[in-house]
Phi, psi and omega in degrees: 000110173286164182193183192194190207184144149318038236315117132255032182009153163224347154268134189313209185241008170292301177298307163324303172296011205239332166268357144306279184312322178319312182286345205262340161275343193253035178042025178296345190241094199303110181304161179276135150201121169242096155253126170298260211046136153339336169263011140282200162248130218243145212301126184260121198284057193234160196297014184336325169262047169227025229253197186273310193255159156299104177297319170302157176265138205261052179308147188244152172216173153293156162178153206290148187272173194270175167305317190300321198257007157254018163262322176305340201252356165261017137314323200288013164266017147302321181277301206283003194032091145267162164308096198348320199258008172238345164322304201265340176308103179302340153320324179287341178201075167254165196277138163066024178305319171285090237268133148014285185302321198276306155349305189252011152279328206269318232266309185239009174266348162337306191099330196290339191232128197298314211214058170287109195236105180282162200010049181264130158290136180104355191275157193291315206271130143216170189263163152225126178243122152229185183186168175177138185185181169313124225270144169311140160053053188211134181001057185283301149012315196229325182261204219230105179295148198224113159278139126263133154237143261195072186264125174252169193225098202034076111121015192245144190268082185264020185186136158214157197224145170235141155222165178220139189253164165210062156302087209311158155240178156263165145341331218274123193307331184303304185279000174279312175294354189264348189264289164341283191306316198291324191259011165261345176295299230288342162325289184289310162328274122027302160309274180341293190301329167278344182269322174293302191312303202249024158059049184288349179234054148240175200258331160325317191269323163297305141317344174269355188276319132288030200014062193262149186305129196251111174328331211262358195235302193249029137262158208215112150227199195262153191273346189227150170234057166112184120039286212249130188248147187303124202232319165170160180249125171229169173283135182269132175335309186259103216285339160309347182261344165074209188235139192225146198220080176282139161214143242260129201239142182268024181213341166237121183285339187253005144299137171217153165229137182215131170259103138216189237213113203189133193288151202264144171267083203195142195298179164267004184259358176314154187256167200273350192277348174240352191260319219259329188248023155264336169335310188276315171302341147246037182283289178326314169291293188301323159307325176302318199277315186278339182260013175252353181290311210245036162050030164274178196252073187275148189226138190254101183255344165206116182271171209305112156192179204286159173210160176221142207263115231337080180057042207200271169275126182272109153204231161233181190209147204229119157251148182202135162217167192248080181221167180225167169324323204229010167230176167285151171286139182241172198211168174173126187245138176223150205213107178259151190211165205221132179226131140043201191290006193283096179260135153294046197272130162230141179229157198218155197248325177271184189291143158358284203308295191279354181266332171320293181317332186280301189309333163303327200287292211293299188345312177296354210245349158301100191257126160245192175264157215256185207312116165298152154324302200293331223238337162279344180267318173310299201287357164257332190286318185277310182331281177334273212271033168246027209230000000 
């Protein structure tokens, strides 16, 4: 279920670049590879921000509340007129009046997440949840339990949300575990309803939150290539991986051309004769790998060399085909080109001789988006510790 939320950042935007980079030693910025054949797995084209639950995998944790929200919650006896002598009672906010547990319960009887994994480590997504209100069987009556949630994206911090519940109770030991569970559902809720509203786990949001380039206003391809129609342009999870635009042939289903379009981690002075055939060395590996898993011939029928696009635009180009005893031989040609901070691949499911006209074709009509923000901070960071 996407959803979304207001940026209250806690890290300056200094911390931010500094916890950016980190990951980025830590292999955060993931290489791209779509060289087709039928053995791989080929990217499923589908509407993900329409879809009902969070697909991605969610770790959840505890964590200590904020300044913010334990000022809100030793306030509220401007409004709620508590009683003096309850102003200063740490009873009145205390940390973790709601446990952990009664969270990542409202939290996965929801239905909303495909993949909840408490206090698991390494997932891209994870929550951080806090609270403080009143301690069980303490002025339940009258204050207010007070949440945060707190969502990072490898360790950068990309929404954060406060909501406050006031379920009145009785005294009574029953209704007191029944006031806890109402006001950590009403909590979770609450959330829920801001994860929807600004569609916070698509990928639109999560880029723009990383300030990453936006695929959906400044790329520019073509609606037709030859033949072949434009079938949708989508974001990939990981804004280092960019956008990808496949298109369709109306008469052969397993031609396909799919572009896409990602920033390279590499200063701009780079030269394009070392930046452009590593694009390929690991298209190449990885095919090699799959195609000894699925017990095929893979063959470089036009190995990794420079190519040029009607006598004009320079880049390279990978032909591979695939065959066994017993199936037809499939093929996949791939051709990377370089925009601004930008790599172009375009891969193609059919041979050289026929994918060069199309690829002549689509390329001049290709605009991409010029350097993000998020991608001037990776590249001083990397500048910075070559120093």
């Amino acid at each position: 279920m996407p959803v979304s939320a207001q940026n209250t950042l806690y890290y300056p935007l200094q911390q931010r670049a500094r916890v950016l980079y980190y990951y980025l030693l830590q292999n955060f910025a993931k290489p791209v590879s779509i060289t087709y054949l039928f053995i791989f797995t080929v990217i499923n084209f589908s509407n993900h921000a329409l879809a009902s639950a969070v697909n991605q995998s969610v770790s959840v944790f505890s964590t200590y509340p904020s300044n913010d929200l334990y000022e809100s919650c030793s306030t509220q006896h401007k409004t709620n007129k508590l009683e003096p002598d309850l102003i200063n009672s740490t009873t009145l906010c205390q940390e973790d009046a709601i446990s952990s547990e009664s969270f990542i319960k409202e939290l996965s009887e929801s239905g909303k997440f495909s993949n909840l994994l408490p206090y698991a480590e390494g997932n891209d997504y994870e929550l951080l949840i806090a609270n403080v209100g009143a301690a069980p069987g303490t002025h339940e009556q009258h204050a207010k339990q007070f949440a945060e949630f707190t969502l990072q994206w490898r360790g950068i911090e990309i929404d954060s949300s406060a909501f406050y519940s006031g379920i009145e109770t009785s005294d009574s030991n029953v209704m007191e575990k029944q006031s806890i569970e109402n006001n950590a559902h009403f909590l979770v809720s609450r959330w829920l309803e801001h994860v929807k509203r600004k569609k916070i786990f698509t990928s639109e949001f999560l880029f723009d939150a990383l300030e990453a380039s936006n695929y959906n206003l400044a790329l520019q391809v073509p609606d037709t290539i030859g033949d072949f129609s434009k079938l949708d342009t989508q974001l990939f999870s990981d804004p280092f991986s960019g956008a990808i635009t496949r298109y369709i042939h109306p008469d052969f289903e397993d031609a396909l051309v799919d572009v896409t379009i990602y920033p390279f981690l590499a200063q701009l002075s780079v030269e394009e004769n070392e930046l452009l055939p590593k694009q390929l060395e690991h298209d190449l590996q990885k095919a090699s790998a799959t195609a000894e898993l699925q017990h095929l011939t893979l063959s470089q029928v036009s190995p990794a060399s420079p190519y040029i696009a009607n006598d004009k635009v320079s880049g390279w180009r990978l032909g591979l085909s695939a065959a066994s005893e017993t199936s037809p031989t499939i093929f996949a040609t791939t051709y990377v080109f370089r925009q601004q901070d930008k790599i172009v691949k375009v891969t193609t499911t059919f041979p050289t001789e026929l994918s060069d006209t199309i690829v002549n074709q689509l390329i001049v009509k290709v605009e991409v988006p010029g350097e993000s923000e998020m991608m001037k901070k990776v590249r001083t960071l990397l500048l910075k510790s070559q120093r």
